[in-house]
C-alpha positions as CSV (number, residue, x, y, z in Angstrom):
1,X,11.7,0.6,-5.8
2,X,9.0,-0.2,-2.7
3,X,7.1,2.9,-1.0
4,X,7.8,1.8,2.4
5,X,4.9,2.7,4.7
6,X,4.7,6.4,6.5
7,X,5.7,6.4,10.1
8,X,3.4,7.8,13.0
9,X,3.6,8.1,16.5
10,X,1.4,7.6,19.4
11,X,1.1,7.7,22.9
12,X,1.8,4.3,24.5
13,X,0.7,3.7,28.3
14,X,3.8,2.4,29.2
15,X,6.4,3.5,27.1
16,X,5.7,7.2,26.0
17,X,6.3,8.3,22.5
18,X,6.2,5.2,20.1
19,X,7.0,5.0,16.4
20,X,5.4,2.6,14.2
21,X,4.9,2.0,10.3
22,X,1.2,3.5,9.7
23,X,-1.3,0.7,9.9
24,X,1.3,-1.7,11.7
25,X,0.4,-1.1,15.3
26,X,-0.4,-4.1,17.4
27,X,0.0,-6.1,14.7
28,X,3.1,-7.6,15.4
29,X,1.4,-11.1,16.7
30,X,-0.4,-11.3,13.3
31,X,2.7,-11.3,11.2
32,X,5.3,-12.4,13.3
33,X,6.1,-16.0,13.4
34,X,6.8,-16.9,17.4
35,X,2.8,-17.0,17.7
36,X,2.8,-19.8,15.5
37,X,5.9,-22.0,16.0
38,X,5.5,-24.7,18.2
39,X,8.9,-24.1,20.3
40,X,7.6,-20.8,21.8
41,X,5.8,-21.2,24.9
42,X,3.7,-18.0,24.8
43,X,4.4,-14.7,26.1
44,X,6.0,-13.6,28.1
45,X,8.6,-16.1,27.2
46,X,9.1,-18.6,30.0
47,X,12.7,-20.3,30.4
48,X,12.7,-23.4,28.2
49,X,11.1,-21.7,25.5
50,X,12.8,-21.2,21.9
51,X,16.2,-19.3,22.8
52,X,15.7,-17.0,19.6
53,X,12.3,-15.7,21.1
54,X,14.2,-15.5,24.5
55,X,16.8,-13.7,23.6
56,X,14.7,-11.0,21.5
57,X,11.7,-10.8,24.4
58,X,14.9,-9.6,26.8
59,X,16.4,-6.9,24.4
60,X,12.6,-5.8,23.5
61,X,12.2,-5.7,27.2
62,X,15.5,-3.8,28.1
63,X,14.5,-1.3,25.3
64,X,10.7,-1.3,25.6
65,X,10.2,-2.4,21.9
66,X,8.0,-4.4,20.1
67,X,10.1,-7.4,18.2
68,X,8.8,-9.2,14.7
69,X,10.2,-12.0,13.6
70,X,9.9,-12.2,9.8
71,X,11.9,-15.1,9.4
72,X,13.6,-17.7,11.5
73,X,16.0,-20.8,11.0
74,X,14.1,-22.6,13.7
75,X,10.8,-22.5,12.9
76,X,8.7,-25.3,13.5
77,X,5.1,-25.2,12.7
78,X,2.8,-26.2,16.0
79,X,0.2,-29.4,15.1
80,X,-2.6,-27.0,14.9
81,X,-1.2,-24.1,12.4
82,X,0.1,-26.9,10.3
83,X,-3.7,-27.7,9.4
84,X,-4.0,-24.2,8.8
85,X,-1.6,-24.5,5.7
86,X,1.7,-22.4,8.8
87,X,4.4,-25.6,7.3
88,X,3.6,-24.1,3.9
89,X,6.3,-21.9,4.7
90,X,8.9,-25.0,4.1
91,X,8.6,-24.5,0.2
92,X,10.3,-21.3,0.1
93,X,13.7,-20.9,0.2
């Protein structure tokens, strides 16, 4: 059975109180997978972008949370993370 991570709070400029897993905070960009995939067009998410990342930047927004997206059926790899070994991520299943 996993130890999952403590949680701590903080003070957050905007939203008050926050909870986060201890050592997680602002990390959410480094493990997520929107930063990476070539159908997001950057945040905040413009109309046109990836309707996943749309639809979870308005419910993050309407609840003042931070959203990370693990994993994702439509994940596509942009040109450039694709040299960096991102499409890597096709050969698990």
């Amino acid at each position: 059975m996993r130890t999952p991570l403590p949680v701590v709070r903080y003070e957050s400029n905007s939203r008050g109180s926050v909870a986060v897993r201890d050592g997680l905070r602002d990390r959410h960009h480094e493990f997520g997978l929107c930063t990476d995939c070539g159908q997001f067009a950057g945040s905040p998410t413009p109309a046109g972008s990836c309707p996943i990342a749309e639809d979870l930047t308005a419910t993050a927004r309407k609840h003042r949370a931070t959203v990370v997206v693990w994993e994702c059926p439509a994940f596509r790899p942009k040109p450039a993370a694709s040299a960096a070994g991102a499409d890597t991520l096709e050969l698990c299943s």
